[in-house]
Wavefront OBJ file of the C-alpha trace (Angstrom):
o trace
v -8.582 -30.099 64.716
v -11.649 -31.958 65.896
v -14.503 -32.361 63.459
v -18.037 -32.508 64.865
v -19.727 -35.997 64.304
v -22.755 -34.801 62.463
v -19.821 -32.880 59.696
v -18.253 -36.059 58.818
v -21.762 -38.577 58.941
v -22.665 -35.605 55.804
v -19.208 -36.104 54.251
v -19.689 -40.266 54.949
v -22.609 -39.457 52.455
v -20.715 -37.787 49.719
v -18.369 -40.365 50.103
v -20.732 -43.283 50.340
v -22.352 -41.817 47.091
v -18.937 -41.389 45.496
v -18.035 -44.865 46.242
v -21.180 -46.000 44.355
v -21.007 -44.168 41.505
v -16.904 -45.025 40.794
v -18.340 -48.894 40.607
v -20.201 -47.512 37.620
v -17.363 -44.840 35.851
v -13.732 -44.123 36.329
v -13.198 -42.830 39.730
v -10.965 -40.138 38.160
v -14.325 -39.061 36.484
v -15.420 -39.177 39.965
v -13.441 -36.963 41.788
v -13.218 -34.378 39.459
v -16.900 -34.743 39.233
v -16.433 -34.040 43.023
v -14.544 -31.064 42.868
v -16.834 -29.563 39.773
v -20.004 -29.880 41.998
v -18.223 -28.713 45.110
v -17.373 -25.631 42.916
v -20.609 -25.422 41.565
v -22.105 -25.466 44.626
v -20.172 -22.849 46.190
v -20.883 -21.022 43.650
v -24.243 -21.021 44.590
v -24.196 -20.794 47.772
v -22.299 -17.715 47.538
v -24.161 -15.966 44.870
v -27.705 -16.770 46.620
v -26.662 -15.006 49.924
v -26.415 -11.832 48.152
v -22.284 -12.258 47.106
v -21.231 -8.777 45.732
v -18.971 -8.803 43.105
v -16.741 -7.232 44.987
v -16.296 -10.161 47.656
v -16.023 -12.224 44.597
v -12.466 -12.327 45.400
v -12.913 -12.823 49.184
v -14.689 -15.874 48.500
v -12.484 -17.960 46.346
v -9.526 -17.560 48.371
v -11.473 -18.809 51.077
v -12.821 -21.806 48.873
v -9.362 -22.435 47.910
v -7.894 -22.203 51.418
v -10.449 -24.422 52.882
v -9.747 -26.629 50.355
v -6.062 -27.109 50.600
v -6.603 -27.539 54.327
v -9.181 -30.608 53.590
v -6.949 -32.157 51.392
v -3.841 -31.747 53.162
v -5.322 -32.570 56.407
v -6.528 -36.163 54.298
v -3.335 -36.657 52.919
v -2.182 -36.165 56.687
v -4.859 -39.160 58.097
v -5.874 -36.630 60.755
v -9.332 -37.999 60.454
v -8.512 -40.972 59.690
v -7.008 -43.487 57.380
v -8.805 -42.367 53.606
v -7.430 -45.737 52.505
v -8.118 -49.160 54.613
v -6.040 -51.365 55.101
v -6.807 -55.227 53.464
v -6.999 -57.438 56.359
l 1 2 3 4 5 6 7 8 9 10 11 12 13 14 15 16 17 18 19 20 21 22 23 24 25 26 27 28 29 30 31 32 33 34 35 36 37 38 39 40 41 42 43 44 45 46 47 48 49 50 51 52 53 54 55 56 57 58 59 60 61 62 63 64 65 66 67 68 69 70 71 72 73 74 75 76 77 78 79 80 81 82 83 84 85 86 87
């Protein structure tokens, strides 16, 4: 799967930001700090474009799924290599 340029320049940024702020905590505080906000967000995003409880259940499946594909897709390096190599 090809990912548009201007998707991964916004996730550079999370990154980028994430990056900063594990010189400053734990990066495990980090990425579950990640994960909460991404959650939160959702949340959000969901419930502001009038989510009926109903399609409460439609919607976190869909969270989840997407998010199992992200992460498996970075475990995977199909984007890329998450860690660089020291050279």
């Amino acid at each position: 799967m090809a990912y548009p340029p201007e998707f991964l320049k916004l996730v550079d940024e999370f990154i980028d930001l994430a990056n900063r702020l594990a010189e400053q905590v734990n990066d495990g505080e980090v990425s579950a700090a990640i994960l909460f906000a991404a959650g939160r967000y959702n949340a959000f995003n969901f419930l502001s474009h009038n989510g009926a409880a109903h399609d409460r259940a439609k919607a976190v499946e869909f969270y989840v799924v997407e998010y199992r594909k992200a992460l498996d897709s970075n475990l995977d390096g199909v984007v890329g290599p998450v860690v660089k190599t020291q050279g």
